[in-house]
ZADO-1210 file (C-alpha; in nm, 4 decimals, padded with zeros to 6 digits):
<atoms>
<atom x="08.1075" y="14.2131" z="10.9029" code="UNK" pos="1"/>
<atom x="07.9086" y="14.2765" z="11.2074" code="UNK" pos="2"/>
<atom x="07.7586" y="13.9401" z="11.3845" code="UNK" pos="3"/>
<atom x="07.4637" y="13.9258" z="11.6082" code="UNK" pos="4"/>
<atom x="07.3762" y="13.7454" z="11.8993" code="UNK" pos="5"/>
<atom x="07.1511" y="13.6493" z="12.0925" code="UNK" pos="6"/>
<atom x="07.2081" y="13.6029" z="12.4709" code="UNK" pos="7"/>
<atom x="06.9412" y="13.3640" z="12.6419" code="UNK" pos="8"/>
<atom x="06.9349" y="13.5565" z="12.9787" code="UNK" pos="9"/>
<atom x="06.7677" y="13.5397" z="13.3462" code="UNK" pos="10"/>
<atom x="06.5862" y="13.8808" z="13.4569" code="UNK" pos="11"/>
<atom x="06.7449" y="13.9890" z="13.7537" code="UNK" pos="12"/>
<atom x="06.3859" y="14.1466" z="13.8847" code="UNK" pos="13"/>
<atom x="06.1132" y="13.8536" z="13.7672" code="UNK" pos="14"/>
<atom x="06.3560" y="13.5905" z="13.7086" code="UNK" pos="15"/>
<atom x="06.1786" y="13.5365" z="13.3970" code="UNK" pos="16"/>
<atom x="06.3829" y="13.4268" z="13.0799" code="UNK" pos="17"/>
<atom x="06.4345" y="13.6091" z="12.7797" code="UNK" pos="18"/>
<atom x="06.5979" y="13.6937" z="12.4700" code="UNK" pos="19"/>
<atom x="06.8950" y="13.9556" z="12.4613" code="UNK" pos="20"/>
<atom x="07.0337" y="14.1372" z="12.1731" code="UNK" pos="21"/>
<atom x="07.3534" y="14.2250" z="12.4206" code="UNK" pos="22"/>
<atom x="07.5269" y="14.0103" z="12.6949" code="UNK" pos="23"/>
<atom x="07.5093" y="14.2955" z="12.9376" code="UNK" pos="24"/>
<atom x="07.1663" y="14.3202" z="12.9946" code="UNK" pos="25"/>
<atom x="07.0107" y="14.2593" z="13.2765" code="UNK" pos="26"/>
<atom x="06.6309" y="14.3064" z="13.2427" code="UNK" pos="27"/>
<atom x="06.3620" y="14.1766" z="13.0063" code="UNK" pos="28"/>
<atom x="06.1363" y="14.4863" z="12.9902" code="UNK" pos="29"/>
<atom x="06.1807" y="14.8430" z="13.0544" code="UNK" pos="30"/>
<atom x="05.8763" y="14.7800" z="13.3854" code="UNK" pos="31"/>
<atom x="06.1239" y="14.5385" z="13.4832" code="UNK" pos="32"/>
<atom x="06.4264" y="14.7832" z="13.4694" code="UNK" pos="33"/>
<atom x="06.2517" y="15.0398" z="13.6433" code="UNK" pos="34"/>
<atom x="06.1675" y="14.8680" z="13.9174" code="UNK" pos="35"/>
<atom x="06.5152" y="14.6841" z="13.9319" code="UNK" pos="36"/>
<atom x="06.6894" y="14.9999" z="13.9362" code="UNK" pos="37"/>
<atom x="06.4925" y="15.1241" z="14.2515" code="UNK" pos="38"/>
<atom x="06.4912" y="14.8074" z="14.4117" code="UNK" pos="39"/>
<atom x="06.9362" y="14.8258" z="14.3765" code="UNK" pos="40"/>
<atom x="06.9102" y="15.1676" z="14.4888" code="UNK" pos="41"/>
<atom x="06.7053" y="15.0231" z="14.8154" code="UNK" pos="42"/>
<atom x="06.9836" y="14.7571" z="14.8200" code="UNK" pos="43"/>
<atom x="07.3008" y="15.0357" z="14.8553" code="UNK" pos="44"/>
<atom x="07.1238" y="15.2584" z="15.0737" code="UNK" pos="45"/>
<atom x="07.0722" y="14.9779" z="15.3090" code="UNK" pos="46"/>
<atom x="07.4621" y="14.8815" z="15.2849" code="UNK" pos="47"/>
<atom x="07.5976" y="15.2448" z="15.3486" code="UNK" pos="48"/>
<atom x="07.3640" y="15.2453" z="15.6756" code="UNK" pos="49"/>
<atom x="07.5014" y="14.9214" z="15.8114" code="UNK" pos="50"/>
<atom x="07.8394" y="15.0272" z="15.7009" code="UNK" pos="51"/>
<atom x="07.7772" y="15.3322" z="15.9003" code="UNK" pos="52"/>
<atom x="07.6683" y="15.1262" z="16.1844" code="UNK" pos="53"/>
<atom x="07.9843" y="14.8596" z="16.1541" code="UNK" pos="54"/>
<atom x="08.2611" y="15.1529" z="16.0629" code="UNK" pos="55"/>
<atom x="08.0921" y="15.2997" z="16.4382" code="UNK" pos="56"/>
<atom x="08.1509" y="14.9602" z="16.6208" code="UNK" pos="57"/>
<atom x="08.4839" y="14.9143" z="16.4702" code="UNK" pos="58"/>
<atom x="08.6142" y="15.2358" z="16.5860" code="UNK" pos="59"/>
<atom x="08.4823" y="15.2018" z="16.9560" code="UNK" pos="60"/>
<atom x="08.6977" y="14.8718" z="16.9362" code="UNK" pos="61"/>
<atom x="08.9704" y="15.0434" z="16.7953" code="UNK" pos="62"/>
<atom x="08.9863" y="15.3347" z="17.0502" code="UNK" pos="63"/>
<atom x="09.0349" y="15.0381" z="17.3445" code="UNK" pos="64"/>
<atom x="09.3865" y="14.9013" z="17.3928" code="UNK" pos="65"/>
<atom x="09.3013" y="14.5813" z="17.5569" code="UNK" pos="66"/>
<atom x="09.0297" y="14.4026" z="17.4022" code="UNK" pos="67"/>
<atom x="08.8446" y="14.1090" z="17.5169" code="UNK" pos="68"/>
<atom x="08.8081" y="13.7823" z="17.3031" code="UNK" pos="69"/>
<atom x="08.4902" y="13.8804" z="17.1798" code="UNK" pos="70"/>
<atom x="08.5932" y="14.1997" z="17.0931" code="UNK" pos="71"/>
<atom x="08.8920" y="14.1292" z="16.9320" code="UNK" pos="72"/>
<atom x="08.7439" y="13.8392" z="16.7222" code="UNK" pos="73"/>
<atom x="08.4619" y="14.1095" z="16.5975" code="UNK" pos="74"/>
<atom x="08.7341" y="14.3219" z="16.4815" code="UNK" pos="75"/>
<atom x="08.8865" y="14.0727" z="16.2873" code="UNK" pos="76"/>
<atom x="08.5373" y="13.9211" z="16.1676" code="UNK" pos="77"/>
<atom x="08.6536" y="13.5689" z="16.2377" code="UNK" pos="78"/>
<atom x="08.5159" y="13.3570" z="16.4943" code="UNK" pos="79"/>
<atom x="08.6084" y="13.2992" z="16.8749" code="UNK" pos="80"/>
<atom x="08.7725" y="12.8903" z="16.7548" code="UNK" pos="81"/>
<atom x="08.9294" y="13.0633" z="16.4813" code="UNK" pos="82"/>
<atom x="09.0868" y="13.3812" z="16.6815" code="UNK" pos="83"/>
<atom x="09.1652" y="13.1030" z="16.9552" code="UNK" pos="84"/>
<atom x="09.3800" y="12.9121" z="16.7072" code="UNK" pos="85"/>
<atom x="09.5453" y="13.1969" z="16.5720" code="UNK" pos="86"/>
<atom x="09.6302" y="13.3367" z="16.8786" code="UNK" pos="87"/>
<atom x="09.7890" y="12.9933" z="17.0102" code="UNK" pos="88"/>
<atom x="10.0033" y="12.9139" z="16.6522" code="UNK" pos="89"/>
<atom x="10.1323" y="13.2850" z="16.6731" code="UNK" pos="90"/>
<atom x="10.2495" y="13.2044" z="17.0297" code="UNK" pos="91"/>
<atom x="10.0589" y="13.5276" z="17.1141" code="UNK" pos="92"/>
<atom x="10.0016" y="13.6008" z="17.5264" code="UNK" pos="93"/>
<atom x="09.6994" y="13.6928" z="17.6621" code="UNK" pos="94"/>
<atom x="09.6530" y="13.9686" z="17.9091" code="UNK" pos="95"/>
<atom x="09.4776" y="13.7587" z="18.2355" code="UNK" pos="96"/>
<atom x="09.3355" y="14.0731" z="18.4198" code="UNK" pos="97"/>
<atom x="09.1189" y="13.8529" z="18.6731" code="UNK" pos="98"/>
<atom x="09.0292" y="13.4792" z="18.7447" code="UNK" pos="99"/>
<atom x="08.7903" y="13.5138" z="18.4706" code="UNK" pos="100"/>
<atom x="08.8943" y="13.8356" z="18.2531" code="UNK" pos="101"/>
<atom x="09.1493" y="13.7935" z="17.9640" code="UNK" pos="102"/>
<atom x="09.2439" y="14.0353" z="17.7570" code="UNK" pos="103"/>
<atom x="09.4296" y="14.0664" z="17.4223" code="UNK" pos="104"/>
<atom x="09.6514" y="14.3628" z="17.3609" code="UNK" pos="105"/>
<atom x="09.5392" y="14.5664" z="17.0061" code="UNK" pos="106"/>
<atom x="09.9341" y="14.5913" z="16.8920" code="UNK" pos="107"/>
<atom x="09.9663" y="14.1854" z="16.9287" code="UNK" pos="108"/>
<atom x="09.6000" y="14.1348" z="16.6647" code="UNK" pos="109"/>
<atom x="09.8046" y="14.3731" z="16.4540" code="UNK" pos="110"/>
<atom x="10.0569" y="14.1520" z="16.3876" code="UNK" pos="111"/>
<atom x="09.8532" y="13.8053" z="16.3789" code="UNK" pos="112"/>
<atom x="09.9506" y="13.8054" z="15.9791" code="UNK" pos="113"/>
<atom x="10.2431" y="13.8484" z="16.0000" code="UNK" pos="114"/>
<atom x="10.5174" y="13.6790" z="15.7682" code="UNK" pos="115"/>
<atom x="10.2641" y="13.5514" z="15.5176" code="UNK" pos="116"/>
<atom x="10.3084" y="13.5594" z="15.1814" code="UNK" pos="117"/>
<atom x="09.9201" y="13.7132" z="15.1221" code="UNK" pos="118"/>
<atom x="09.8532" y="14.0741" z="15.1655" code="UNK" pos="119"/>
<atom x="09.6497" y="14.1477" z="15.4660" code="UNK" pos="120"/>
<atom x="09.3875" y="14.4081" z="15.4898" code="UNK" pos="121"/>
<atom x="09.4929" y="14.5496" z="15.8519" code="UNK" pos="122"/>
<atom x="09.2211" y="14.5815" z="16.1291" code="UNK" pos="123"/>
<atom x="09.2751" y="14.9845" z="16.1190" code="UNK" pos="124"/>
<atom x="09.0715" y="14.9486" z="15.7385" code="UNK" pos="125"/>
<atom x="08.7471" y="15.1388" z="15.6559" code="UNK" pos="126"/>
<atom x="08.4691" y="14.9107" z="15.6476" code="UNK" pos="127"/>
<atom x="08.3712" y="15.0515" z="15.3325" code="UNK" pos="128"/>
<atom x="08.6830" y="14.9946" z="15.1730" code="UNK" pos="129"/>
<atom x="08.7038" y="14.6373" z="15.2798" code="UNK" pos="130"/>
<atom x="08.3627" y="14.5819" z="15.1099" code="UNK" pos="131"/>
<atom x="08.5012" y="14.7283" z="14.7866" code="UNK" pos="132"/>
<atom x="08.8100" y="14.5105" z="14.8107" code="UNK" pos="133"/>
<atom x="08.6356" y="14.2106" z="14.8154" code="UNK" pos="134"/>
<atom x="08.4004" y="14.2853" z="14.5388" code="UNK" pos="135"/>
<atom x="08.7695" y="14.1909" z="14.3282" code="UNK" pos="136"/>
<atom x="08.8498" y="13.8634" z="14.5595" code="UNK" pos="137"/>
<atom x="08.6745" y="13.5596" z="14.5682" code="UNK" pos="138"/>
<atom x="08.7286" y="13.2286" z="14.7711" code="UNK" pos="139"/>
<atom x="08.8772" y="12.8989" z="14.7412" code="UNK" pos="140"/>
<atom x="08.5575" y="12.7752" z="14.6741" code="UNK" pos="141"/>
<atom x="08.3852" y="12.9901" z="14.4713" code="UNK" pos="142"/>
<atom x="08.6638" y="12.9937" z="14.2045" code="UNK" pos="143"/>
<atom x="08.6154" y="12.6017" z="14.2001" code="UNK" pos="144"/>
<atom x="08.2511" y="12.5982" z="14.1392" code="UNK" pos="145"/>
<atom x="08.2751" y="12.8948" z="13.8835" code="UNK" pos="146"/>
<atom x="08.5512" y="12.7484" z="13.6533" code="UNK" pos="147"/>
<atom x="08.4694" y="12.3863" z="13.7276" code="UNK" pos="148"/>
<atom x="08.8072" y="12.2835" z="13.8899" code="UNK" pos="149"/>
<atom x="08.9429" y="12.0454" z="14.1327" code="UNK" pos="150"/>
<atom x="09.1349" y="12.1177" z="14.4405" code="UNK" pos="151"/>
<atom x="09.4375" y="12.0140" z="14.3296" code="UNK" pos="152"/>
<atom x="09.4311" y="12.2003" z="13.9835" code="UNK" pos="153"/>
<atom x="09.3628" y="12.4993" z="14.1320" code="UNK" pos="154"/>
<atom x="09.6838" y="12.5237" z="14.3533" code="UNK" pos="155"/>
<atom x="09.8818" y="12.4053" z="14.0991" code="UNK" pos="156"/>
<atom x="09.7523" y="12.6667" z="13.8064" code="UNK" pos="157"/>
<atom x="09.7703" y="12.9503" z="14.1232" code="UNK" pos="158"/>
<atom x="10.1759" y="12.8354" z="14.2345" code="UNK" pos="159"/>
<atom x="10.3164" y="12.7637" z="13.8518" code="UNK" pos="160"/>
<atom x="10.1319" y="13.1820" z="13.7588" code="UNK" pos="161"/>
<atom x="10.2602" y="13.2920" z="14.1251" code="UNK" pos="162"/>
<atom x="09.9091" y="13.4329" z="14.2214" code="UNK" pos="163"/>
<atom x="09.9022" y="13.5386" z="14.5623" code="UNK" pos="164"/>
<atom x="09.6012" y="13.5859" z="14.8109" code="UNK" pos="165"/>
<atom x="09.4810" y="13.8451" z="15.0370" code="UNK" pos="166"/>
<atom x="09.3544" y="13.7589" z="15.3463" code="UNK" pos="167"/>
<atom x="09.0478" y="14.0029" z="15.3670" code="UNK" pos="168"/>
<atom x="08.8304" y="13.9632" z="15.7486" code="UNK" pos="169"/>
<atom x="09.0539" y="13.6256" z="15.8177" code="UNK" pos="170"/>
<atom x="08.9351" y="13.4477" z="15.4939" code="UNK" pos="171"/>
<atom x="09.2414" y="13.3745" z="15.2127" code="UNK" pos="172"/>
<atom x="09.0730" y="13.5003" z="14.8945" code="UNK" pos="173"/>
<atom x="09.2400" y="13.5171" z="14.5426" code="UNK" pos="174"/>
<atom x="09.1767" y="13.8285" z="14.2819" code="UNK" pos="175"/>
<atom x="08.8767" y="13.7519" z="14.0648" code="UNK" pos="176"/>
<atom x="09.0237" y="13.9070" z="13.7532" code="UNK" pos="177"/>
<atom x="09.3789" y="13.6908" z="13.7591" code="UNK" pos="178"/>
<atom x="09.1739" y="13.3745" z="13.7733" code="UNK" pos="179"/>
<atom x="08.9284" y="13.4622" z="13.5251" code="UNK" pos="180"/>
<atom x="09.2293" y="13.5051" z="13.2946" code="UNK" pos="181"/>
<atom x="09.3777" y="13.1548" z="13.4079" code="UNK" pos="182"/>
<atom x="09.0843" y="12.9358" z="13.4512" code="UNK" pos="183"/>
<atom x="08.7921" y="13.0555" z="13.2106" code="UNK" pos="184"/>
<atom x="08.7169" y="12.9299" z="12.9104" code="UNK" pos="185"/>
<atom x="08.7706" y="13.0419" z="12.6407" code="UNK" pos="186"/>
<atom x="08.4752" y="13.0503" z="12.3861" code="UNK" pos="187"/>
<atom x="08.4540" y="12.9991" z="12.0012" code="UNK" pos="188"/>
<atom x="08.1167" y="13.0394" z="11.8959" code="UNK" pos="189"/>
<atom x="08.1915" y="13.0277" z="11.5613" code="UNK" pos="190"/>
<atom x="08.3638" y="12.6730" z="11.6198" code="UNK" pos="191"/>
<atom x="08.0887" y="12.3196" z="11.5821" code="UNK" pos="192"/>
<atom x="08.2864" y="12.0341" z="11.5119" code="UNK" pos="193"/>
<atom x="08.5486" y="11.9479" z="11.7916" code="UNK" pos="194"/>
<atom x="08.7620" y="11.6156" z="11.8112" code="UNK" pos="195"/>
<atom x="08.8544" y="11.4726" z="12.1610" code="UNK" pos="196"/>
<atom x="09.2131" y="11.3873" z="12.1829" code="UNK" pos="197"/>
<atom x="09.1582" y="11.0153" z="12.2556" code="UNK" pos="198"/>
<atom x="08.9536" y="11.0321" z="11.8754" code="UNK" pos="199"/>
<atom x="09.2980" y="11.2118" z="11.6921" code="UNK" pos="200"/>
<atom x="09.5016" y="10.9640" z="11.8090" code="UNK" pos="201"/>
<atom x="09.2935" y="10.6598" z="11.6937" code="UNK" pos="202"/>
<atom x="09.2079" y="10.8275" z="11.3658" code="UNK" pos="203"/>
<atom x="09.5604" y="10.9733" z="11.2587" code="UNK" pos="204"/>
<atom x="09.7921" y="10.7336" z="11.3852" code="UNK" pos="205"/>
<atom x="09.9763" y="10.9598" z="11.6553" code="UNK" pos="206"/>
<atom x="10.0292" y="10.9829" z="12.0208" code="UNK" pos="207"/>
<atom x="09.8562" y="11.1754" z="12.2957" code="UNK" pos="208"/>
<atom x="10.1539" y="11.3621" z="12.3580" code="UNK" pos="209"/>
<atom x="10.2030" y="11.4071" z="11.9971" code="UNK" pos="210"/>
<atom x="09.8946" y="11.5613" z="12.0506" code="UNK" pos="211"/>
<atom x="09.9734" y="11.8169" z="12.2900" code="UNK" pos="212"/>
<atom x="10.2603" y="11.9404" z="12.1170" code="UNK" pos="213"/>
<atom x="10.1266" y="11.9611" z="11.7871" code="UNK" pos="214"/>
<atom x="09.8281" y="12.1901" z="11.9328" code="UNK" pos="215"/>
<atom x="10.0286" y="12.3764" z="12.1672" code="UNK" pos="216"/>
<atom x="10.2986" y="12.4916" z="11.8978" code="UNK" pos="217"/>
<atom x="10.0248" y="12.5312" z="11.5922" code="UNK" pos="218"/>
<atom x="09.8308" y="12.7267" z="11.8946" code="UNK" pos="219"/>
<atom x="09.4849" y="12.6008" z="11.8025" code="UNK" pos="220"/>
<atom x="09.1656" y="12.6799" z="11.9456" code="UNK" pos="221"/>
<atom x="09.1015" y="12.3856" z="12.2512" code="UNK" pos="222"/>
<atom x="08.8981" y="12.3314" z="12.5459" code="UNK" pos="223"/>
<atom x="08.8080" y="12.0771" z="12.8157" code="UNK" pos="224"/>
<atom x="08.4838" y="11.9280" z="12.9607" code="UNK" pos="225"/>
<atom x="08.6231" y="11.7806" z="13.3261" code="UNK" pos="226"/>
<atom x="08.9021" y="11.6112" z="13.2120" code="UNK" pos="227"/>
<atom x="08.8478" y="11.5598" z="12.8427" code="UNK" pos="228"/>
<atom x="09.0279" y="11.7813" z="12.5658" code="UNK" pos="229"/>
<atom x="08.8407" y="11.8852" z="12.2423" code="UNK" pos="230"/>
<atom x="09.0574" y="12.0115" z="11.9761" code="UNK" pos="231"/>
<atom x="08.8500" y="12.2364" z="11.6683" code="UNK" pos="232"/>
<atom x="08.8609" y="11.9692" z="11.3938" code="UNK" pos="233"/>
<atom x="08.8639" y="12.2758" z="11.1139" code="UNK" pos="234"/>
<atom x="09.1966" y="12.4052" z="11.2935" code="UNK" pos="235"/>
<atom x="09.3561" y="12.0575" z="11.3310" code="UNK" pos="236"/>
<atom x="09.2728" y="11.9487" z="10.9827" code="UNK" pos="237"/>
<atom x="09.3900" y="12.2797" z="10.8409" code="UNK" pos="238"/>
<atom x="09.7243" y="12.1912" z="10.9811" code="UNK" pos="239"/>
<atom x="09.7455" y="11.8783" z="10.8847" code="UNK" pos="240"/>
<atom x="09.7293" y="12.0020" z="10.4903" code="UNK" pos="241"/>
<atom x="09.3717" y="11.8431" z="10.4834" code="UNK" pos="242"/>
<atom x="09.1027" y="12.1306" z="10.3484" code="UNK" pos="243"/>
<atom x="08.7197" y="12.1299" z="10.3643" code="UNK" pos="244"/>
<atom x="08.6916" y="11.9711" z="10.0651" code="UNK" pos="245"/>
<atom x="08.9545" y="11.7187" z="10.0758" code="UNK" pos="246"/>
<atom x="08.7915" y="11.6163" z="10.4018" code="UNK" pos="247"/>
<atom x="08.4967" y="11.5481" z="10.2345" code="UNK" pos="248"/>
<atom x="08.5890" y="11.3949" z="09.8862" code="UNK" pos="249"/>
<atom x="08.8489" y="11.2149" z="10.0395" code="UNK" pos="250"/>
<atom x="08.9319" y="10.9067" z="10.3151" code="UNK" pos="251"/>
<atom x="09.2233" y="10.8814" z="10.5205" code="UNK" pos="252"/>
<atom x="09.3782" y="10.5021" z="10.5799" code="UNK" pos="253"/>
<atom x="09.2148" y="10.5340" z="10.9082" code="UNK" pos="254"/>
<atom x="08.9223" y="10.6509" z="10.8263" code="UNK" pos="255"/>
<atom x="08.9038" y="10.3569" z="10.5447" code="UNK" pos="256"/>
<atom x="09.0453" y="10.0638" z="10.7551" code="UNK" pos="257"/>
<atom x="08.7715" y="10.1738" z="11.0700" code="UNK" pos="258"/>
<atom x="08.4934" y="10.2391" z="10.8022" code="UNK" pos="259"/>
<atom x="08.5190" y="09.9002" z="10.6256" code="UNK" pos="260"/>
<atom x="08.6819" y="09.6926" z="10.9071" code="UNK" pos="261"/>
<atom x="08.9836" y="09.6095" z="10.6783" code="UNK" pos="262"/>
<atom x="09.3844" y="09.6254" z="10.7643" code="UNK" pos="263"/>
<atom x="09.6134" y="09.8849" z="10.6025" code="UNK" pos="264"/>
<atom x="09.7760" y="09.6369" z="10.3908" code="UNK" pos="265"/>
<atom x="09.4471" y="09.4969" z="10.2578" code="UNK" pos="266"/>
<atom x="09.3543" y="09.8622" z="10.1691" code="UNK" pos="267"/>
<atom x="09.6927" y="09.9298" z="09.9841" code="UNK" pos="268"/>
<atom x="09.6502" y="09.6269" z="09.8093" code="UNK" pos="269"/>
<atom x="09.3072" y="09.7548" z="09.6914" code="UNK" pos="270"/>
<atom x="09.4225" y="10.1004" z="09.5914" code="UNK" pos="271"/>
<atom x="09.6983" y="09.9592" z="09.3549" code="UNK" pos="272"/>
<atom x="09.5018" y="09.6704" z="09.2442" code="UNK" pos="273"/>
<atom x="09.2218" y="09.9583" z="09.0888" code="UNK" pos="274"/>
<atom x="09.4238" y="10.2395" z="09.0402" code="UNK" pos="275"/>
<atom x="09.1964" y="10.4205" z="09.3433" code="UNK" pos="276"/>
<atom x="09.2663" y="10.8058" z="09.3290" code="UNK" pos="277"/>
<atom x="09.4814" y="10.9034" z="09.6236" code="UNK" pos="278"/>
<atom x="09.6477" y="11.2551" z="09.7372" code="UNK" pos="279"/>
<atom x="09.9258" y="11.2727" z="09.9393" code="UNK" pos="280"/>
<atom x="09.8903" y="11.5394" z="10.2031" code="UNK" pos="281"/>
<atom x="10.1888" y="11.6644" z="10.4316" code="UNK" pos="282"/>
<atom x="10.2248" y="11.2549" z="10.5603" code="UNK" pos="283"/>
<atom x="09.8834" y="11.1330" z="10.4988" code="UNK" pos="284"/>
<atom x="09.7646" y="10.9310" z="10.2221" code="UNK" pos="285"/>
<atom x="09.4002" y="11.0372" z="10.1064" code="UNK" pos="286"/>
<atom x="09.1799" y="10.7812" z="09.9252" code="UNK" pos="287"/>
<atom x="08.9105" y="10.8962" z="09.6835" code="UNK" pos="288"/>
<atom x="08.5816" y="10.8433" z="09.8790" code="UNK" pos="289"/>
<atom x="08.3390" y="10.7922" z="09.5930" code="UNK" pos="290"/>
<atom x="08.6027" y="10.5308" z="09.4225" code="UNK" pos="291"/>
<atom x="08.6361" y="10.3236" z="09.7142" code="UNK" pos="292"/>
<atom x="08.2724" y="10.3291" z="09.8034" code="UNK" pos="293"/>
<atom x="08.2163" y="10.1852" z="09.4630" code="UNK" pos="294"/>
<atom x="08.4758" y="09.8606" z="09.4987" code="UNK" pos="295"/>
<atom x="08.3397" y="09.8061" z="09.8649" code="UNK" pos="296"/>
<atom x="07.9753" y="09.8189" z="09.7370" code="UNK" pos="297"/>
<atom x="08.0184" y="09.6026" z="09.4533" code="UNK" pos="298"/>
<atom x="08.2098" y="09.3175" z="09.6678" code="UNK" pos="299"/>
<atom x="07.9413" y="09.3423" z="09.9000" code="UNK" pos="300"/>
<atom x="07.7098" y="09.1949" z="09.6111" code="UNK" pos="301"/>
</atoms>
């Protein structure tokens, strides 16, 4: 059966919120979309002029084979420090035409990259193409702020998954798509009820990487807030042999014990002393809620 949704979304003309019946749209009104649609077509026009412009530059640098620091650092759009550094860790010689003219030969910037393990958009590439390519890449940085990862995560993730970068206009960028698939969350909408990992350990009696395991080989539906775990209670219960209904007519020991700040041997002793109702299920004892509540109540009096 069909579900719907609705998508609390941003207009990307008024910046007005609204309602959406479909995550991809964009606008809240058909005004809006109108004038959206003209205002992107505004937007590309401009970028194929100053592409024009750039792809012109480029290919006057191109056409020279000695090119000055400037020049050469343009072509590579990286800065003068940056080409500097390059230049000096790739033991790379510079042309010293006068007391005050240095040059760097075109052949030598073509092999700045060399023998590095990311794939390198040479300086010979279309502008246009390079604007494309990284439309599909995205930095270091943005990947952490997107997926809400540290540092050290991320290189980890990106070495064990053997993700490799392109170095696009002398920046190391990573394809968008491959980390989207690694780092995003996953989302279960029809999922409410989570339990952290630190409460399943307290409540059943087992160990964090108990935990792990158990959820990793039963594959069950998990995700993480910075660096705390939630595990879908329905799934993990499910597992355990412990329905809907059992989880609500029934207690488990730990559930009892924390609920009526008792020990496990004082609640034994109460379940045999009044025959209490219990279900075995997988290796849990369940103790009839309603029964219990009754003997706790009445001592209380």
């Amino acid at each position: 059966m069909a579900t719907n949704f609705e998508y609390q979304k941003i207009c990307k003309f008024c910046g007005n919120e609204f309602v959406a019946q479909k995550s991809t749209t964009k606008y809240c009104s058909e005004r809006c979309a109108k004038r959206g649609k003209k205002d992107e077509d505004r937007r590309e026009r401009l970028l194929k002029e100053s592409e024009t412009i750039k792809e012109r530059n480029r290919q006057n640098l191109l056409s020279q084979e000695n090119l000055s620091l400037t020049d050469a650092a343009a072509l590579l759009s990286i800065s003068r420090p940056t080409l500097y550094n390059l230049l000096k860790t790739k033991n790379i010689k510079l042309l010293r035409i006068s007391k005050r003219t240095i040059r760097v030969k075109k052949s030598d910037l073509m092999n700045l990259y060399q023998n590095s393990t990311a794939t390198i958009a040479p300086i010979n590439t279309p502008i246009a193409q390079i604007n494309k390519a990284k439309e599909e890449f995205i930095s270091i940085s943005e990947a952490q702020q997107q997926f809400k990862i540290s540092l050290s995560w991320f290189h980890k993730k990106v070495r064990e998954n053997k993700i490799l970068p392109a170095i696009i206009e002398g920046k190391t960028l990573y394809p968008a798509k491959a980390l989207k698939s690694l780092f995003a969350k996953k989302q279960y909408a029809d999922i409410s009820e989570w339990y952290t990992v630190a409460e399943i350990v307290e409540k059943f009696g087992v160990s964090q990487q108990y935990v792990y395991e158990y959820t990793s080989d039963h594959k069950m539906p998990k995700r993480r807030e910075g660096k705390t775990v939630f595990i879908s209670k329905l799934h993990w219960e499910k597992s355990r042999g412990l329905d809907q209904t059992e989880s609500e007519s029934y207690y488990t020991v730990a559930q009892a014990t924390e609920k009526y700040a008792i020990g496990r041997s004082h609640l034994y002793d109460l379940v045999r002393a009044h025959k209490l109702p219990k279900i075995k299920s997988g290796k849990n004892i369940l103790i009839h809620r309603q029964e219990l509540d009754n003997i706790m109540n009445n001592r209380k009096r």
